[in-house]
Legacy VTK file of the C-alpha trace (Angstrom):
# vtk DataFile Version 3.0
C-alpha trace
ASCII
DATASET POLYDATA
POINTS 117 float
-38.158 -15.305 18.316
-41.382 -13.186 18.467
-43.467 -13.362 15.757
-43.072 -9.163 15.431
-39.399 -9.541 14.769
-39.907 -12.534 12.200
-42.298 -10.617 10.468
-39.991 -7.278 10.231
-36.828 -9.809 9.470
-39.026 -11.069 6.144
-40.046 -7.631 5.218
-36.484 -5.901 5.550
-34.162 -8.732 3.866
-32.554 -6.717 1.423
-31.843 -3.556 3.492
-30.204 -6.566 6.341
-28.305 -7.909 3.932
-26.752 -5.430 2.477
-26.529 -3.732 6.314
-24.265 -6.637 6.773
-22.420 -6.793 3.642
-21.340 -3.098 4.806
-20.197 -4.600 8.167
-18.358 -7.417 6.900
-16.366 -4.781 4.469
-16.050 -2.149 6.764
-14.443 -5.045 9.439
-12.221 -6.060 6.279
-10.724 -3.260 5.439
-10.127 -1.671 9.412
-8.399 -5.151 9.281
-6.209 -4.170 6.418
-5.321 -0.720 7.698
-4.437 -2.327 11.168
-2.185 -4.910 9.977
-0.467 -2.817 7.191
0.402 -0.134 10.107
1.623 -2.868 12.339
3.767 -4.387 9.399
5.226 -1.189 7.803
5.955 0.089 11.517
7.796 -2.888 12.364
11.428 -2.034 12.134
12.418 -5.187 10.166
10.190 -3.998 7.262
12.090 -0.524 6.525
14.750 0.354 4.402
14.442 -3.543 2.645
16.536 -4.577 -0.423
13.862 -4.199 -3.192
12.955 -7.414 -4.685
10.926 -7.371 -8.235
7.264 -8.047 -6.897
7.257 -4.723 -4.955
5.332 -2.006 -6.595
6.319 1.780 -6.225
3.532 1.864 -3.130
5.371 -0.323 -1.363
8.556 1.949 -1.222
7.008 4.812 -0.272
5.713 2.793 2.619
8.551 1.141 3.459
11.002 4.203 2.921
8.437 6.013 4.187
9.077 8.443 1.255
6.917 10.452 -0.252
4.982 8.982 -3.513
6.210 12.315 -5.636
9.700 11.820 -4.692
9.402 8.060 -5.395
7.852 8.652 -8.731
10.363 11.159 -9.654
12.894 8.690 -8.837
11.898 5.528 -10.488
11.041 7.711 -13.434
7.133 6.772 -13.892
5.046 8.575 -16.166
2.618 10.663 -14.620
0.086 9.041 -16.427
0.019 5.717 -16.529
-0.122 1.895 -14.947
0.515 2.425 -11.017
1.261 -1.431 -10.511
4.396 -1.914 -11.963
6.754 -4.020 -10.119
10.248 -3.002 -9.333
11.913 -5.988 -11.936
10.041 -4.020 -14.667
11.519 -0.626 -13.952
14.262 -1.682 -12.601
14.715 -3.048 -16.474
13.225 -0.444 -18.198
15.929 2.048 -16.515
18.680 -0.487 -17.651
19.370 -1.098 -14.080
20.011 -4.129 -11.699
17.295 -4.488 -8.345
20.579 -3.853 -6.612
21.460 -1.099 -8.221
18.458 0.305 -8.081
18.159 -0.199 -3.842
21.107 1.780 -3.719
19.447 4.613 -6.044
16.330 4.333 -3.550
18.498 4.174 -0.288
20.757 7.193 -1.504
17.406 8.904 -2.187
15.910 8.520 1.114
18.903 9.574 3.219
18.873 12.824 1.363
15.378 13.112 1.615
15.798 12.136 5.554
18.795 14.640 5.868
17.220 17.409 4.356
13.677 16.551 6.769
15.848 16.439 9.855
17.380 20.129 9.009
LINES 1 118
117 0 1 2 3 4 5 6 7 8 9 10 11 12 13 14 15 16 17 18 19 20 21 22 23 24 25 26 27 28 29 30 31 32 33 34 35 36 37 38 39 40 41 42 43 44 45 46 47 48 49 50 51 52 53 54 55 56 57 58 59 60 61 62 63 64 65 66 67 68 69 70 71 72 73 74 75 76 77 78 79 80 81 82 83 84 85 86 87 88 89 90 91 92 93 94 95 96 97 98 99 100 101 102 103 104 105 106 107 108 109 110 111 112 113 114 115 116
């Protein structure tokens, strides 16, 4: 290396590092939004029996539903944890996760039927 570009390396180390640390991130989460796409696109990941680690973001990606609807439906509080998983509200309604796939599949035919009119 030429002494002119070592020098300018040692006197810009913190704006390269953190020019990098922005790379690495950015590269991270394109990554994320790539592979999400590809997985929520892929027809065996739609309209899936709800299992109680799924959160209510992952229905309205995987119904493709939209996150007021979903809300509405799995009777969340406007206000409030975001995170829960489906065996929590699938108890706190005093339903089964069966039960409560059928409640989300009924939903998003109707929702579907209504779009498609």
């Amino acid at each position: 290396m030429s002494r002119r570009l070592t020098s300018f390396l040692r006197r810009n180390r913190g704006p390269l590092a953190l020019l990098l640390l922005a790379g690495a991130v950015a590269v991270w989460l394109a990554f994320r939004m790539v592979a999400d796409f590809l997985y929520f696109h892929d027809p065996a990941h739609r309209d899936v029996e709800l299992r109680g680690w799924m959160t209510p973001r992952y229905v309205v990606e995987t119904y493709d539903l939209p996150p007021s609807l979903v809300s509405e439906l799995l009777d969340l509080p406007a206000q409030g944890p975001r995170r829960r998983r489906m065996r929590r509200i699938a108890a706190d309604l005093g339903l089964t996760l069966e039960e409560l796939t059928d409640r989300v599949r009924a939903a998003a035919a109707e929702y579907r039927q209504a779009r498609d009119d």
